[in-house]
C-alpha positions, 0 to 999 in steps of 0.5 A: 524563532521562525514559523511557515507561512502559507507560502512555505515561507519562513517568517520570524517571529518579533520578540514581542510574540515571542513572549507570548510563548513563554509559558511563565510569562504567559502564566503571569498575565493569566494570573490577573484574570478573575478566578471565576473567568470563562475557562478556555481549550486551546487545540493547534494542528499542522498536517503536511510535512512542510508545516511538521518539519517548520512547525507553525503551531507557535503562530497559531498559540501566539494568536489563540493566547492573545485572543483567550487573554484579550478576552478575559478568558483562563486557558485551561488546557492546550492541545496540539496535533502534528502530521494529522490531515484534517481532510483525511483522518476522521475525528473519531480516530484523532485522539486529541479529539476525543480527549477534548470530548471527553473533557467537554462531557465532564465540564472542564472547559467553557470554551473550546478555541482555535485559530481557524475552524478548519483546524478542527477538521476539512472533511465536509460531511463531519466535520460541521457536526463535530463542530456542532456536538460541542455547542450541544454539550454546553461548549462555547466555539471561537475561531481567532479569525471567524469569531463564535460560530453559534448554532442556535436555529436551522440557518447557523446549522445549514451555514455551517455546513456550508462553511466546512463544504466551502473549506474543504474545497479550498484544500481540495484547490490548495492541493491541486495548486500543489500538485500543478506547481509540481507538475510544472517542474516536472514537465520541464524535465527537472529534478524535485529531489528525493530518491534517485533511482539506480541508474542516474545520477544528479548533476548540477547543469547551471540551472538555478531557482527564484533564490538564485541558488543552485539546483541540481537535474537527473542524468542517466549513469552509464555504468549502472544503466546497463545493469538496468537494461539486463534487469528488464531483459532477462526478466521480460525475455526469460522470466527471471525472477527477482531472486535469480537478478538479485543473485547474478547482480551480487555475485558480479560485485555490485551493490546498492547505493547503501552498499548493501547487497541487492535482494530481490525487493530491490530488483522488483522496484526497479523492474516496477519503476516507469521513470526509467522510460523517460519520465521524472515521477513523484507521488503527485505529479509525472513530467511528460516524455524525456528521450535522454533519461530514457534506459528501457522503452515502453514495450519491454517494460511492460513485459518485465511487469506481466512477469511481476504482476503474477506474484499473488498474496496466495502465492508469496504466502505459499513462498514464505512458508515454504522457506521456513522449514529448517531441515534438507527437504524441498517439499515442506507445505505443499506434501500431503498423505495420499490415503487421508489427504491430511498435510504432513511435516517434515522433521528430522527423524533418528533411526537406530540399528543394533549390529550382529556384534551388539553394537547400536548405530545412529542414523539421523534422517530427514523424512515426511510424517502423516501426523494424522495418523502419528498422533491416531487423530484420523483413520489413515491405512499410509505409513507414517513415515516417509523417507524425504530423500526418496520422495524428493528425489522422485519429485525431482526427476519429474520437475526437472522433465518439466523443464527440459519440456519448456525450454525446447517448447516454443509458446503455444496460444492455445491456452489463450482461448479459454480467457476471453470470454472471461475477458469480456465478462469482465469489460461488462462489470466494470461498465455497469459499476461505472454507471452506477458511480455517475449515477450517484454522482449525479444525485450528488451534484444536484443536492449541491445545486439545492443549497443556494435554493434553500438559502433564497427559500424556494427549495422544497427541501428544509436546509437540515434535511438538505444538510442530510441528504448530502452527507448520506449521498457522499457516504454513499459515493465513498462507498461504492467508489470503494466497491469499484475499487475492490471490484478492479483489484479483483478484475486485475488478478482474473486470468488474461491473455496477457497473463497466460503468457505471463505464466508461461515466462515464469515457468520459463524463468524457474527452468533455468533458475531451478539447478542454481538455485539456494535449496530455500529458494527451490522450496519457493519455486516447487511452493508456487509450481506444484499444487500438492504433492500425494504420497502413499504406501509402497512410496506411490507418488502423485504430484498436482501441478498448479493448473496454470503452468500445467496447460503449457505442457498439456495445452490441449487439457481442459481447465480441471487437470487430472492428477494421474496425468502427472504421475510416479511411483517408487 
């Protein structure tokens, strides 16, 4: 039997320890305690993968028994946690946690153990006051490293803090040991293991580890790297979507490495992948530059992801719903009734014919209903009904114009001149939002500094209120760093020039994917160019394009587009 030791060593276990897992044996030596001994809760956690997958939760029941035993207590319950981060998850969402609280409120236990105090948690501002609610509630805290930890004035309190501020610095100083260890073998242009993206392979090149066994480096496969290489072109240069690379891929007998046909989730990972400029990436740490794993350089990979980088939330829910419908139309969620502006279904409607000779024909039919007006829910002069074919068609004709506009249309930078001021409007926020955090961060640091004070006994602040004003200015920091985080993402998806251009290689890309395209995907691709489509009696039709492809054909418009621009009638 083995357990991880903080080194990710695998350490056995002597047999002698090994006992103390046993839970007969172990229940054998509690048995000759008094029955009125101090009852005990025994809680275990592991957080990172390594610890899960090794598991050293049996040395940390190995110590907590010999202690509660060494000491006379009765062990009345065991907890244990797996894959939970001290430092990341808050107490109230750890169930064990809570299960212990609600134990502690009943008086089941006297005595609450662990094998370190940072088993209880690593997050400084909460952590010292989970600690604290125990004592409060009559719970005893033992740590088989750090004895009882007593909370009986403002000193233990205020040294309490300090112990949890102190060891969540060290995880802080753990994780960035991590990560530089990593980074170290990364920078060397070595492979850690784990995915390899299309296009490489793994090869064994006579590299070997500190054990003397055999590792294995990333070198570029040919024969998928061209297939690579079309990906970011066609995608950069012609605004092909994921859908339409997926689609050529296939029908050229290629498949991923699970033997699985290629969606286009598959071709937009790959598109989104920067290793394949030369770098070896992992989730925590990225090697410098490598020429000979480089398959794209840096420029068309940015213009493969300006193209990416369009598909909205909005727009891939418009996309998704567009291809829901069962039925031969291609405008099912974006068709509207031109008199009451309400949305209309798409359905299959049976018409029936009685011929001179008596005789009743069927003849079932895709067509447009104004459910409004259908049910009598809404005052509405339209038809009721439409006939899908008719309308489609007309929709056609128009969009198919569309596209023979842009593909003999050369880019015109008109449209970029409406988008810098905006771009400059944005500049400003995010500086004063940078302020603001710095500010914050400051106060911050200068409370920190205020904690030696208070121990010499020259601070003018008490050490509780210190304890306070601390945990108050890192909630705050949190939560404006969440505000500039949400600020950003909301200033990532505000129009640039880049985007402009962006917008036009998508309205490229859909020209020359529209005629081979599946009829759901046409549906998709009508679903994000078209912002409605207007139909009225006599089959007048009124469609609205989304304003940011229109300004490709109408560059010199304003930003409000008018719908009698784009219009057919029937």
């Amino acid at each position: 039997m083995y357990y991880t030791d903080n080194q990710g060593n695998r350490v056995p276990i002597s047999e002698a320890d090994q006992r103390w897992l046993n839970d007969s044996w172990f229940h054998t030596q509690q048995l000759k305690l008094p029955t009125d001994a101090p009852r005990a809760a025994l809680t275990y956690r592991v957080s990172t993968k390594g610890q899960v997958d090794h598991d050293d939760i049996p040395l940390q029941k190995i110590e907590c028994r010999k202690f509660a035993q060494n000491h006379g207590w009765r062990v009345v319950a065991e907890e244990a946690e797996k894959g939970i981060s001290g430092s990341k998850v808050s107490a109230s969402k750890r169930d064990v946690i809570q299960k212990l609280r609600e134990e502690a409120e009943k008086k089941t236990f006297d005595i609450l153990l662990v094998y370190m105090f940072d088993r209880l948690g690593r997050i400084d501002s909460e952590t010292p006051f989970v600690l604290e609610w125990f004592v409060n509630h009559g719970v005893q805290m033992w740590s088989t490293h750090e004895g009882q930890q007593r909370i009986e004035n403002h000193a233990d309190k205020l040294m309490n803090y300090i112990r949890f501020w102190q060891a969540a610095g060290e995880s802080d100083k753990t994780s960035m040991r991590t990560r530089d260890r990593l980074r170290q073998i990364v920078s060397s242009g070595h492979y850690t293991g784990g995915f390899v993206p299309y296009g490489y392979r793994i090869v064994e090149k006579g590299r070997v580890n500190k054990r003397e066994q055999a590792v294995k480096d990333l070198e570029i496969n040919e024969d998928e790297a061209v297939w690579v290489r079309e990906i970011f072109e066609r995608a950069a240069n012609e605004g092909a979507s994921g859908y339409y690379l997926a689609k050529v891929l296939n029908e050229r007998g290629l498949r991923t490495r699970q033997g699985a046909k290629f969606q286009a989730n598959n071709v937009l990972r790959i598109i989104r992948h920067e290793g394949y400029t030369g770098y070896i990436i992992t989730k925590s740490a990225r090697s410098e530059h490598i020429p000979e794993l480089q398959i794209v350089d840096k420029e068309l990979f940015q213009r493969a992801n300006e193209i990416v980088s369009r598909r909205s939330t909005k727009l891939e829910e418009a996309k998704r719903l567009a291809s829901q419908s069962d039925n031969p139309t291609l405008l099912a969620g974006i068709v509207r009734c031109a008199h009451c502006r309400a949305k209309m279904s798409a359905f299959l409607h049976t018409d029936r014919y009685k011929l001179a000779d008596g005789t009743v024909r069927e003849k079932v039919q895709p067509k447009y209903n104004c459910y409004q007006r259908g049910q009598k829910l809404k005052d509405c002069d339209g038809q009721s009904l439409y006939l899908a074919q008719r309308v489609d068609d007309v929709v056609l004709e128009v969009v198919h114009e569309m596209f023979a506009r842009i593909r003999t249309k050369p880019y015109d930078a008109t449209a970029e001149r409406r988008v810098r001021q905006m771009e400059q409007e944005q500049r400003r926020q995010k500086q004063e939002a940078e302020k603001k955090l710095k500010a914050i961060q400051h106060k911050l640091e200068g409370y920190e500094d205020e904690v030696i004070r208070v121990i010499d006994g020259t601070s003018k602040f008490s050490d509780e209120m210190l304890a306070r004003l601390i945990a108050r200015t890192e909630a705050e920091l949190q939560q404006e760093k969440q505000n500039y985080e949400e600020l950003c993402r909301g200033l990532q998806t505000k129009e640039t020039v880049s985007d402009i251009r962006t917008y036009y290689r998508d309205f490229l890309g859909w020209a020359n994917e529209f005629d081979c395209a599946s009829l759901p995907r046409k549906r998709a691709i009508l679903s994000q160019l078209l912002d409605s489509v207007e139909v009225g009696r006599g089959y007048k039709i009124i469609i609205h394009m989304n304003v940011n492809y229109e300004q490709f054909l109408h560059p010199d418009t304003q930003e409000e587009f008018c719908a009698a621009d784009i219009c057919a009638g029937g």
